[in-house]
PAMISE-636185 format. One record per atom (N, C-alpha, C, O, CB): y negated, x negated, z negated; residue in one letter; atom name; residue number from 1. Coordinates in steps of 0.05 Angstrom, whole numbers, plus 32768, in hexadecimal, padded with zeros to 4 digits. Glycine has a CB too. Example, Ala and Ser with C-alpha at 12.3 -4.5 7.8 and 13.67 -1.06 7.14 Angstrom:
2
<pt v="8072" u="7EF8" w="7F64" aa="A" at="N" i="1"/>
<pt v="805A" u="7F0A" w="7F64" aa="A" at="CA" i="1"/>
<pt v="8042" u="7EF8" w="7F64" aa="A" at="C" i="1"/>
<pt v="8042" u="7EE3" w="7F57" aa="A" at="O" i="1"/>
<pt v="8059" u="7F1E" w="7F4B" aa="A" at="CB" i="1"/>
<pt v="802D" u="7EFF" w="7F72" aa="S" at="N" i="2"/>
<pt v="8015" u="7EEF" w="7F71" aa="S" at="CA" i="2"/>
<pt v="7FFF" u="7EFE" w="7F63" aa="S" at="C" i="2"/>
<pt v="7FE9" u="7EF4" w="7F5F" aa="S" at="O" i="2"/>
<pt v="800C" u="7EE6" w="7F8E" aa="S" at="CB" i="2"/>
This chain:
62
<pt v="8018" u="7FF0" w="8000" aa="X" at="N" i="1"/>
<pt v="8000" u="8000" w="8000" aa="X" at="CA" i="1"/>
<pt v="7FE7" u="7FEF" w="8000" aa="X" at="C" i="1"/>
<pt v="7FD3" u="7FFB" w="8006" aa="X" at="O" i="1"/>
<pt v="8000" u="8013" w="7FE8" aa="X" at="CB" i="1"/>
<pt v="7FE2" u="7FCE" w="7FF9" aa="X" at="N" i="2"/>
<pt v="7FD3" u="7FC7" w="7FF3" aa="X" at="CA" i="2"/>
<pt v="7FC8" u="7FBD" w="800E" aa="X" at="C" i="2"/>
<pt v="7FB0" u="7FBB" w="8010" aa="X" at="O" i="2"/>
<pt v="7FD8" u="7FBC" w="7FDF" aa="X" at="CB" i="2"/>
<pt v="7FD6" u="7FB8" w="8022" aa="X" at="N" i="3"/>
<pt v="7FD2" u="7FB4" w="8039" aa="X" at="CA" i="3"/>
<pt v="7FC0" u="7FC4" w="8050" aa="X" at="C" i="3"/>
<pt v="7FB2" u="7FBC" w="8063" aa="X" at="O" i="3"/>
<pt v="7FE6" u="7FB2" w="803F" aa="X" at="CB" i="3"/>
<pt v="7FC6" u="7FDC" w="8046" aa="X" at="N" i="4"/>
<pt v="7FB3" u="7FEE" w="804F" aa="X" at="CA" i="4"/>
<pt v="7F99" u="7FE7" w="804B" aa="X" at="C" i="4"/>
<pt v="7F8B" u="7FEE" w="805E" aa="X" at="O" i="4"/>
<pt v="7FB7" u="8005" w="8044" aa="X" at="CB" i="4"/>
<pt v="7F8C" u="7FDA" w="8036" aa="X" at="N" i="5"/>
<pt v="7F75" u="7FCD" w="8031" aa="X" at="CA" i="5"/>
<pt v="7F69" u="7FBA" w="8046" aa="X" at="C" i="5"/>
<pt v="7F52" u="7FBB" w="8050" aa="X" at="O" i="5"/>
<pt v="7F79" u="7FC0" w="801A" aa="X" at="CB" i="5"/>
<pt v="7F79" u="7FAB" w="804B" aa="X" at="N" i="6"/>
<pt v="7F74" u="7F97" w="805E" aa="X" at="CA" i="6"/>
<pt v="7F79" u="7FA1" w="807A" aa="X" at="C" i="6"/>
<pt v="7F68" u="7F98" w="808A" aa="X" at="O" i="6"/>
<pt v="7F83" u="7F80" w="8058" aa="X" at="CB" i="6"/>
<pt v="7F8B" u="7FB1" w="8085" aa="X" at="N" i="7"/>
<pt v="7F89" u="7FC1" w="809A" aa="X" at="CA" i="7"/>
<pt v="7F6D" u="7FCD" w="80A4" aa="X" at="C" i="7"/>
<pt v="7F62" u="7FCE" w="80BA" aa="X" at="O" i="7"/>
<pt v="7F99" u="7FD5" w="8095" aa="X" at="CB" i="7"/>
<pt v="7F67" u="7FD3" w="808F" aa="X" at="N" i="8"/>
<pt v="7F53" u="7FEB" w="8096" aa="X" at="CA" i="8"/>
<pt v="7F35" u="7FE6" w="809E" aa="X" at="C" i="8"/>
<pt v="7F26" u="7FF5" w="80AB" aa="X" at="O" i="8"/>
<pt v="7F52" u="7FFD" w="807D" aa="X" at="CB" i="8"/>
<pt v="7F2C" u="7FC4" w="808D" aa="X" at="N" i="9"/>
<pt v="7F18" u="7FB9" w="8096" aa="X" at="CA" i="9"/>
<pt v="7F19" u="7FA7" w="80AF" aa="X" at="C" i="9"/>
<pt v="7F06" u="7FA0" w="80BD" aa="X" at="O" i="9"/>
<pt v="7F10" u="7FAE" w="8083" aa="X" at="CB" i="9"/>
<pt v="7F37" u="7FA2" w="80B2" aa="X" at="N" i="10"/>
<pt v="7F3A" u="7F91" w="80CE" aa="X" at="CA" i="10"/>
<pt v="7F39" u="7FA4" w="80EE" aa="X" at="C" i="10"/>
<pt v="7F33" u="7F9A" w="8104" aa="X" at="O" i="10"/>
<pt v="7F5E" u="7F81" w="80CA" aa="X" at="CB" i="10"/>
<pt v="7F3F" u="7FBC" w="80EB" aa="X" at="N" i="11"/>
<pt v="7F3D" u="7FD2" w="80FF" aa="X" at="CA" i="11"/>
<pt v="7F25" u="7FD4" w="80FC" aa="X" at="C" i="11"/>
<pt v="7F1A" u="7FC9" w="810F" aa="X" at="O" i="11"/>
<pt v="7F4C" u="7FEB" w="80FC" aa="X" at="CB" i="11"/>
<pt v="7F18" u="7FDC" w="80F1" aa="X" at="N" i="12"/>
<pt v="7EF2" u="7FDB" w="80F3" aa="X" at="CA" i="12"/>
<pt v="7EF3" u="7FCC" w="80FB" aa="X" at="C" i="12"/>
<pt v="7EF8" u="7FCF" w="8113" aa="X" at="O" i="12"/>
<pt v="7EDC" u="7FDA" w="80DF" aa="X" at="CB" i="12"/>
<pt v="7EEE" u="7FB0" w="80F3" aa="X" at="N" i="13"/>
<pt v="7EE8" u="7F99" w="8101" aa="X" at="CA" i="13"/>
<pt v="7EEB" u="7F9A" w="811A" aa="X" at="C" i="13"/>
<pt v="7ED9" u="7F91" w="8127" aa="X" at="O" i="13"/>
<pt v="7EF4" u="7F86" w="80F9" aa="X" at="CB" i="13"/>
<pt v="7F04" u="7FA4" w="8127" aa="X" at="N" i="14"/>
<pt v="7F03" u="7F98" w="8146" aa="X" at="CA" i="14"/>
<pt v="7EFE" u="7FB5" w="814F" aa="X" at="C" i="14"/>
<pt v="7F00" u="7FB7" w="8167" aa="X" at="O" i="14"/>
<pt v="7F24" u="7F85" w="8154" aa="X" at="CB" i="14"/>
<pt v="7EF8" u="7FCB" w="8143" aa="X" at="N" i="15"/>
<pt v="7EF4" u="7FE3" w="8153" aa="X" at="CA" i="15"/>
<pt v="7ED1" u="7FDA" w="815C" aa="X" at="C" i="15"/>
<pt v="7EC8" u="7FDC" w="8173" aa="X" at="O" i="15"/>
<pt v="7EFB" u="8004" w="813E" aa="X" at="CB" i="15"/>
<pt v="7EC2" u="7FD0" w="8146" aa="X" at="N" i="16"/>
<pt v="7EAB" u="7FC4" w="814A" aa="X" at="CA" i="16"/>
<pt v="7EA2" u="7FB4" w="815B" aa="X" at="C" i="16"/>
<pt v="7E8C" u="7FB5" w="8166" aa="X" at="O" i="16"/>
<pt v="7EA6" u="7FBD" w="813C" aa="X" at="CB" i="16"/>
<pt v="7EB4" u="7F9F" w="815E" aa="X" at="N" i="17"/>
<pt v="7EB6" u="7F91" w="817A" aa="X" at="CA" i="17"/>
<pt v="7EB8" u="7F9A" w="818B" aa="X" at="C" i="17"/>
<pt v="7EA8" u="7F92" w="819D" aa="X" at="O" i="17"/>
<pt v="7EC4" u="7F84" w="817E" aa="X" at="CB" i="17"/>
<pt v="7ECD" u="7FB2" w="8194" aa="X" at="N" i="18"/>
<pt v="7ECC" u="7FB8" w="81AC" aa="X" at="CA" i="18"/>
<pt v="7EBB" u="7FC4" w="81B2" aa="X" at="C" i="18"/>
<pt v="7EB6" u="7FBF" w="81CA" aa="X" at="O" i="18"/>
<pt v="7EDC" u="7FC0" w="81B3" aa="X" at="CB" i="18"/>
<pt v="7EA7" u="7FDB" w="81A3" aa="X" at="N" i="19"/>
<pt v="7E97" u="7FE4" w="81A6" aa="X" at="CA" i="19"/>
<pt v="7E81" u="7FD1" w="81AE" aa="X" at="C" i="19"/>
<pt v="7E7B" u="7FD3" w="81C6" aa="X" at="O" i="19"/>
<pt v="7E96" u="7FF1" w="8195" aa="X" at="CB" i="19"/>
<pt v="7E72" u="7FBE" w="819F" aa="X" at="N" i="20"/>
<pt v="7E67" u="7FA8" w="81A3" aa="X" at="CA" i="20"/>
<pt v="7E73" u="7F9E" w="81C8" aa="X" at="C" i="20"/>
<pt v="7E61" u="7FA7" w="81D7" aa="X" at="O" i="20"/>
<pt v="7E71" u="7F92" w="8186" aa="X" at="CB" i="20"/>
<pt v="7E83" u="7F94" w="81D5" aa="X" at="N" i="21"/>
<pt v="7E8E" u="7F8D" w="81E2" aa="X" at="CA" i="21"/>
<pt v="7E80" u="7F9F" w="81FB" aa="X" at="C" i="21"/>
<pt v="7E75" u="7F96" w="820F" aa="X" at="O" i="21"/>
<pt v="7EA8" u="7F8E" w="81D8" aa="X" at="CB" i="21"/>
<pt v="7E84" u="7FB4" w="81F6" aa="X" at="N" i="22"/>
<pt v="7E83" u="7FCC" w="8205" aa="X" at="CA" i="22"/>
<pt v="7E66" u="7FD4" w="820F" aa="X" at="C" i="22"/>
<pt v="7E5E" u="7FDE" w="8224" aa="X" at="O" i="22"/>
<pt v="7E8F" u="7FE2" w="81F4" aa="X" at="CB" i="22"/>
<pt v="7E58" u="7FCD" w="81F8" aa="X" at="N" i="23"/>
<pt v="7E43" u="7FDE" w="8201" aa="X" at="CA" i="23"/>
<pt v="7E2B" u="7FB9" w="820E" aa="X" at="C" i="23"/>
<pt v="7E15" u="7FB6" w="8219" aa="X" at="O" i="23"/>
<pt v="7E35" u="7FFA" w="81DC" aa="X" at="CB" i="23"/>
<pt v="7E3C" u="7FA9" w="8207" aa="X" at="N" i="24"/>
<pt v="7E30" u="7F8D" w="8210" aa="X" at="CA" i="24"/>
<pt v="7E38" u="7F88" w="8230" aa="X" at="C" i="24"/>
<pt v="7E29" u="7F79" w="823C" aa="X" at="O" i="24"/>
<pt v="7E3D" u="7F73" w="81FC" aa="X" at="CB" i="24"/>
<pt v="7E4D" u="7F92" w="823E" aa="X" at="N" i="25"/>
<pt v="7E54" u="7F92" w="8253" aa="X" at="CA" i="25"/>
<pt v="7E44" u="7FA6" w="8260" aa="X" at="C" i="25"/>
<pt v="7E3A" u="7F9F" w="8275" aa="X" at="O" i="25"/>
<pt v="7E6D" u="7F94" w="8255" aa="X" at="CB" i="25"/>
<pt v="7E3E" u="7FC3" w="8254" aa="X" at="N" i="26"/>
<pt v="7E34" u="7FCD" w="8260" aa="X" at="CA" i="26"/>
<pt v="7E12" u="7FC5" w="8268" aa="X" at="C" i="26"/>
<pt v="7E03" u="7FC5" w="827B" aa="X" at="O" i="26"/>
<pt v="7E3C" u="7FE2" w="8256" aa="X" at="CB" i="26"/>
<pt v="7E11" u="7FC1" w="8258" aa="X" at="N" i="27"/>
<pt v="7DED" u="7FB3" w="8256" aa="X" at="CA" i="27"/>
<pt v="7DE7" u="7F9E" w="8266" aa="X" at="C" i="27"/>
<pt v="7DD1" u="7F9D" w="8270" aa="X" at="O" i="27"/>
<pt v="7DE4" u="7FA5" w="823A" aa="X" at="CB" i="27"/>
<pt v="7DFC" u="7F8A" w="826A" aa="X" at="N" i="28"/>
<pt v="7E00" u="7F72" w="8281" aa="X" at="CA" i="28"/>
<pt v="7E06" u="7F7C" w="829A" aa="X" at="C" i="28"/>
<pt v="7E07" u="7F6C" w="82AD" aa="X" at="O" i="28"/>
<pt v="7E18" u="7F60" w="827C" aa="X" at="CB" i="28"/>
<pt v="7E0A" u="7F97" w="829D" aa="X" at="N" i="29"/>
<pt v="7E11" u="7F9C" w="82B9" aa="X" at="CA" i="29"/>
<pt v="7E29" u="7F9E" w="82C3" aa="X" at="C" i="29"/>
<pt v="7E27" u="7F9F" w="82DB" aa="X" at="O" i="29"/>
<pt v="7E08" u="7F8C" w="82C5" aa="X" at="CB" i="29"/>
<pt v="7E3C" u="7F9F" w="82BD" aa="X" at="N" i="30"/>
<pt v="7E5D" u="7F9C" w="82C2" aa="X" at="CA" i="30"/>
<pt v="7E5C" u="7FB4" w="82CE" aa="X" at="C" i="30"/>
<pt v="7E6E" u="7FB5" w="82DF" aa="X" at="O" i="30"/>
<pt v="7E74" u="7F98" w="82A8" aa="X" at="CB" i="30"/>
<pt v="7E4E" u="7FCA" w="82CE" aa="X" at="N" i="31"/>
<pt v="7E59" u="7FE2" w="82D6" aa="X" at="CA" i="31"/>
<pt v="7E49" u="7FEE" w="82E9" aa="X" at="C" i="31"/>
<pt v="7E4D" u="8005" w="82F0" aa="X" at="O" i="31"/>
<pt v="7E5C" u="7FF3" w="82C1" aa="X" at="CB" i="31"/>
<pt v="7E3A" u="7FE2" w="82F2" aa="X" at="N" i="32"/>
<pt v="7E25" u="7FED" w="8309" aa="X" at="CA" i="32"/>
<pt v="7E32" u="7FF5" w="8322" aa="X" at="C" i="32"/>
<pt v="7E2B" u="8009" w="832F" aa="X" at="O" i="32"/>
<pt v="7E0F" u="7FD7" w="8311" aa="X" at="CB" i="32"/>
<pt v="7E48" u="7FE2" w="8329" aa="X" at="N" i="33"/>
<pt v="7E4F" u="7FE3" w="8341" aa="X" at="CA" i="33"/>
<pt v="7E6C" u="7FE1" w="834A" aa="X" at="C" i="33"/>
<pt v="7E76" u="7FCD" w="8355" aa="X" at="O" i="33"/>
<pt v="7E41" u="7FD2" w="834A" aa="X" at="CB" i="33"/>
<pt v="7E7B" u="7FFA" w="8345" aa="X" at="N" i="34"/>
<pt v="7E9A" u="7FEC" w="8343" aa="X" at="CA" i="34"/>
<pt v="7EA4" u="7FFA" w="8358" aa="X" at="C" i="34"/>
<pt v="7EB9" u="8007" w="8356" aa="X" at="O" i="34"/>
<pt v="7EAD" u="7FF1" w="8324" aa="X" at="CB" i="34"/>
<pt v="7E94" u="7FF8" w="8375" aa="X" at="N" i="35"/>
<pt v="7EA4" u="7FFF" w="838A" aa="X" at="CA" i="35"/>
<pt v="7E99" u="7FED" w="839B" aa="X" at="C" i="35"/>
<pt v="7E97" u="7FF8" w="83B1" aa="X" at="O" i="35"/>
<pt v="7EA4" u="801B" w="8393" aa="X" at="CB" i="35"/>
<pt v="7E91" u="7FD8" w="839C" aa="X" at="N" i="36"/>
<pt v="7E83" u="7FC0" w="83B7" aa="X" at="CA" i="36"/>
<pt v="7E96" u="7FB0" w="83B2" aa="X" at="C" i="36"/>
<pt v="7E9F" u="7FA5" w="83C6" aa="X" at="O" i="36"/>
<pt v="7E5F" u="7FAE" w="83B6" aa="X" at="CB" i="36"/>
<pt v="7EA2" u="7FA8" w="8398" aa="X" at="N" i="37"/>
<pt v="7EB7" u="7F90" w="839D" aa="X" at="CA" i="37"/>
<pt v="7ED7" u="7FA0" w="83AF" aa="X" at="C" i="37"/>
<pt v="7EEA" u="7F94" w="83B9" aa="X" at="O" i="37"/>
<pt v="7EBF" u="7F82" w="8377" aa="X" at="CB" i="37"/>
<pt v="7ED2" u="7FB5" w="83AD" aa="X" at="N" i="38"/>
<pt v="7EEB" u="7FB4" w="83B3" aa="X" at="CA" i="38"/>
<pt v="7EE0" u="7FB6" w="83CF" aa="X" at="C" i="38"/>
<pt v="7EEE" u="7FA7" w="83DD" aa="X" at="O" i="38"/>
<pt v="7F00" u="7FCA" w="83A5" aa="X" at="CB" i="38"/>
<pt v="7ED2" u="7FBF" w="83D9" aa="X" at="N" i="39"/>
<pt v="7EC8" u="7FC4" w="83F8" aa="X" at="CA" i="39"/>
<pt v="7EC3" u="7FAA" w="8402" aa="X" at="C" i="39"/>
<pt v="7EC3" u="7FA6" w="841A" aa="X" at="O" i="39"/>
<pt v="7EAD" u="7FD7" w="83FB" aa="X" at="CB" i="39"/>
<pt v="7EBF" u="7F98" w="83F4" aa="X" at="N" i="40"/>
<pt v="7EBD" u="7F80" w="8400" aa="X" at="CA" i="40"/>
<pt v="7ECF" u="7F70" w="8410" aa="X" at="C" i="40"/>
<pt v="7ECA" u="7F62" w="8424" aa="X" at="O" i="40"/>
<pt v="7EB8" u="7F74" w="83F1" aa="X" at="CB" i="40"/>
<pt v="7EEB" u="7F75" w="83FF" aa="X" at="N" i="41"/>
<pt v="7F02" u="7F68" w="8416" aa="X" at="CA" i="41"/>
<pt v="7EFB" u="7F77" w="8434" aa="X" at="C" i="41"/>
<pt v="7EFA" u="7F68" w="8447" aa="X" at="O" i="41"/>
<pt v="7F28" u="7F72" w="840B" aa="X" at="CB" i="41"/>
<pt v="7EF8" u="7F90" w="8439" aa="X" at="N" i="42"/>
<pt v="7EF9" u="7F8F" w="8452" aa="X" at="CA" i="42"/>
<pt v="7EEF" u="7F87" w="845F" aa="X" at="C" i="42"/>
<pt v="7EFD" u="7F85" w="8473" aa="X" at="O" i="42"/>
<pt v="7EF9" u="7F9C" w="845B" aa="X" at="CB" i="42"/>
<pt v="7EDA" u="7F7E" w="8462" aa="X" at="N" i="43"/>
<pt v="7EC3" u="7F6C" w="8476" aa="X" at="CA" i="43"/>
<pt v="7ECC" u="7F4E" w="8474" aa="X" at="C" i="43"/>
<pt v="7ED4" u="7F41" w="8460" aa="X" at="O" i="43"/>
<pt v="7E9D" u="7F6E" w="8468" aa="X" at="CB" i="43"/>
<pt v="7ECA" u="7F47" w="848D" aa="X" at="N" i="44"/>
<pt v="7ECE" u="7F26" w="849C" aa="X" at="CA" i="44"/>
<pt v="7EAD" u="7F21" w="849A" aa="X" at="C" i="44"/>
<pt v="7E9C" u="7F28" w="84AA" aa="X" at="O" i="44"/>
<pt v="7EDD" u="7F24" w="84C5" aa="X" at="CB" i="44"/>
<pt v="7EAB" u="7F14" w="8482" aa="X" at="N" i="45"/>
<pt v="7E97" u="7F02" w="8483" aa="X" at="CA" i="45"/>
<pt v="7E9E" u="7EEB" w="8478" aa="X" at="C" i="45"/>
<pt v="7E8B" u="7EE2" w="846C" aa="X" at="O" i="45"/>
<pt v="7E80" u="7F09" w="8478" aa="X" at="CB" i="45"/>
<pt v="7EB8" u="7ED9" w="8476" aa="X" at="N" i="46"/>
<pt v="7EBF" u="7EC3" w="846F" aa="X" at="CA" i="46"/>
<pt v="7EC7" u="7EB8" w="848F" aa="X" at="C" i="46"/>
<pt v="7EDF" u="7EB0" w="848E" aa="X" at="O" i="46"/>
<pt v="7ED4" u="7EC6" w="8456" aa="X" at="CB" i="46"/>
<pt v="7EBE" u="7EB5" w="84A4" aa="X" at="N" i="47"/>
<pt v="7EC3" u="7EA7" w="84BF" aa="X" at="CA" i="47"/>
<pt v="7EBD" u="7E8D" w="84BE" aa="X" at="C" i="47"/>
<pt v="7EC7" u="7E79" w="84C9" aa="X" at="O" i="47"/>
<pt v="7EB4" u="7EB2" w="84D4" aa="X" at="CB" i="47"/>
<pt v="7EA6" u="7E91" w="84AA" aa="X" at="N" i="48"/>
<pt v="7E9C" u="7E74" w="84A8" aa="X" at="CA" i="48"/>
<pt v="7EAB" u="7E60" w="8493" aa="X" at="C" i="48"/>
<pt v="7EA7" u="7E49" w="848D" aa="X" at="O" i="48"/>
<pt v="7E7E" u="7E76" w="84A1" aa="X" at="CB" i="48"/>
<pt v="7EBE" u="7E74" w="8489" aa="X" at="N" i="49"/>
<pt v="7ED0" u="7E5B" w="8477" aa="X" at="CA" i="49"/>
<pt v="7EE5" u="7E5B" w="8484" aa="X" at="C" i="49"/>
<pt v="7EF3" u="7E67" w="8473" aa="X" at="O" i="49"/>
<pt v="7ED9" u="7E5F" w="8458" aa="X" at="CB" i="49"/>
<pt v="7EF0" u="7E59" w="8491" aa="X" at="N" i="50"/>
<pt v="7F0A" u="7E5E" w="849F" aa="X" at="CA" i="50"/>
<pt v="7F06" u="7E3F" w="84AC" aa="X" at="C" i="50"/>
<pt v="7EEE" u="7E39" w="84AB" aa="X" at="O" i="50"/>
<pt v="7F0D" u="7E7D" w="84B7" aa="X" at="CB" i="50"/>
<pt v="7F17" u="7E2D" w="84B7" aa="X" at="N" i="51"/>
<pt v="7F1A" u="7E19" w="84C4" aa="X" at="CA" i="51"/>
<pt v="7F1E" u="7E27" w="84E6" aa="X" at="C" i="51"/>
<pt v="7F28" u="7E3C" w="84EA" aa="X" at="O" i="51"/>
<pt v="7F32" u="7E07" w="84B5" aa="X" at="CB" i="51"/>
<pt v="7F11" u="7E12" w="84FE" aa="X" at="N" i="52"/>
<pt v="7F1E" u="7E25" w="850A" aa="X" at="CA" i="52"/>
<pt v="7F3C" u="7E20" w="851B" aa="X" at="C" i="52"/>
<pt v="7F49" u="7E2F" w="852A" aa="X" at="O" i="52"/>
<pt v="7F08" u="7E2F" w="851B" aa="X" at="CB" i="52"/>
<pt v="7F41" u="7E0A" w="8514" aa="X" at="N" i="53"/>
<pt v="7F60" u="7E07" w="8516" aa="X" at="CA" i="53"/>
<pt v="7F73" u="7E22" w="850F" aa="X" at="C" i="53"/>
<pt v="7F85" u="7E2C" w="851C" aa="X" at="O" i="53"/>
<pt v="7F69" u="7DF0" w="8501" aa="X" at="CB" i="53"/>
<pt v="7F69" u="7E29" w="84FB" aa="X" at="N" i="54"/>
<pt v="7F76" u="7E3E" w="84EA" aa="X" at="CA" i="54"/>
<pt v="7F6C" u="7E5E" w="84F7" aa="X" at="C" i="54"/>
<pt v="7F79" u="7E72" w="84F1" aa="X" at="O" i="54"/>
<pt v="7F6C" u="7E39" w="84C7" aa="X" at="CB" i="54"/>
<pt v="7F56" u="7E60" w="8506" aa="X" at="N" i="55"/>
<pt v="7F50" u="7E7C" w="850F" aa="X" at="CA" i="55"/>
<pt v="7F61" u="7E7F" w="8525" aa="X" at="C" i="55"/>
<pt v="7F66" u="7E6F" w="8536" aa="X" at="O" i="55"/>
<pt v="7F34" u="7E81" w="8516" aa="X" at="CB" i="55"/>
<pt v="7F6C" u="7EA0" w="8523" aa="X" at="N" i="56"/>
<pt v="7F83" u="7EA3" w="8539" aa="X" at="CA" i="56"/>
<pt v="7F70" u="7E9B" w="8558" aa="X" at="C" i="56"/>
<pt v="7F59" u="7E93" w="8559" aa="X" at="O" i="56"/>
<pt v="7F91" u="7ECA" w="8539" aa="X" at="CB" i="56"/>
<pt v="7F81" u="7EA0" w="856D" aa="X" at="N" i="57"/>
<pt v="7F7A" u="7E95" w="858B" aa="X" at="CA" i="57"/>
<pt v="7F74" u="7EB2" w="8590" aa="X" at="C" i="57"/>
<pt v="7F80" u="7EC5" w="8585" aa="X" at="O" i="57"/>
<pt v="7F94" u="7E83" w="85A1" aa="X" at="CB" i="57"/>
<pt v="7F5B" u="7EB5" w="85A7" aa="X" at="N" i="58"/>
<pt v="7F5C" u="7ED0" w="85B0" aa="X" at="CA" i="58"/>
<pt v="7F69" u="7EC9" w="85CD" aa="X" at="C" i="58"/>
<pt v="7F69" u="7EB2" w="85D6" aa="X" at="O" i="58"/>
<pt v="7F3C" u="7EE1" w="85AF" aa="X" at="CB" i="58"/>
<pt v="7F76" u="7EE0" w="85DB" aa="X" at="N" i="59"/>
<pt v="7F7C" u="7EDD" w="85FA" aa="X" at="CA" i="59"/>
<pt v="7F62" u="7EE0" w="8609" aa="X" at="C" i="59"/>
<pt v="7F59" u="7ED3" w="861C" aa="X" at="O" i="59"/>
<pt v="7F92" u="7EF4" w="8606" aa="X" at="CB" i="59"/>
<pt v="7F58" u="7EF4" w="85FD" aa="X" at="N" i="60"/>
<pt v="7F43" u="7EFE" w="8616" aa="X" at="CA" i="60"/>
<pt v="7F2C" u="7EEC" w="8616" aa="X" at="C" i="60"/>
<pt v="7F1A" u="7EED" w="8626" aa="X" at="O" i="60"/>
<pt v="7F36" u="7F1E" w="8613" aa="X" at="CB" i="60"/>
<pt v="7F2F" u="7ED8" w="8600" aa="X" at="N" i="61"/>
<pt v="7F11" u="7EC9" w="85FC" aa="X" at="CA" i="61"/>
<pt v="7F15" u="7EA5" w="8615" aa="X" at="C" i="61"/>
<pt v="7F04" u="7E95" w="861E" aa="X" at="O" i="61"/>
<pt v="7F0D" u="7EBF" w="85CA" aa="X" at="CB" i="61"/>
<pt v="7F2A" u="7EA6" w="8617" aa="X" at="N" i="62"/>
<pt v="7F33" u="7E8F" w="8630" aa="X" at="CA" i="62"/>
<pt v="7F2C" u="7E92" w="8649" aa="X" at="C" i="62"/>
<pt v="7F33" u="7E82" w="865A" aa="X" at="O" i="62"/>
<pt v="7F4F" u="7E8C" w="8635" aa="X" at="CB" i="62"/>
């Protein structure tokens, strides 16, 4: 039973954190924008990192 003592201030503790946690991410911005990263894979704008050894061959471009 005595444990319960110490339980009980250690769950506050990190319920406080997360709260803390939470509302510090939100304030930094983490949440403004959570649909451009994923939209981002689709667009070819890395051409310029590509080697061009490594870019496929076109036919029609010969």
């Amino acid at each position: 039973m005595e444990i319960i003592f110490l339980l009980i201030p250690i769950a506050i503790i990190l319920v406080a954190f997360a709260i803390w946690a939470f509302s510090w991410s939100v304030k930094s911005g983490q949440f403004d924008d959570l649909e451009s990263p994923a939209h981002s894979i689709l667009f070819e704008d890395d051409n310029e990192l590509i080697p061009d050894d490594a870019k496929p061959k076109d036919k029609d471009r010969d």
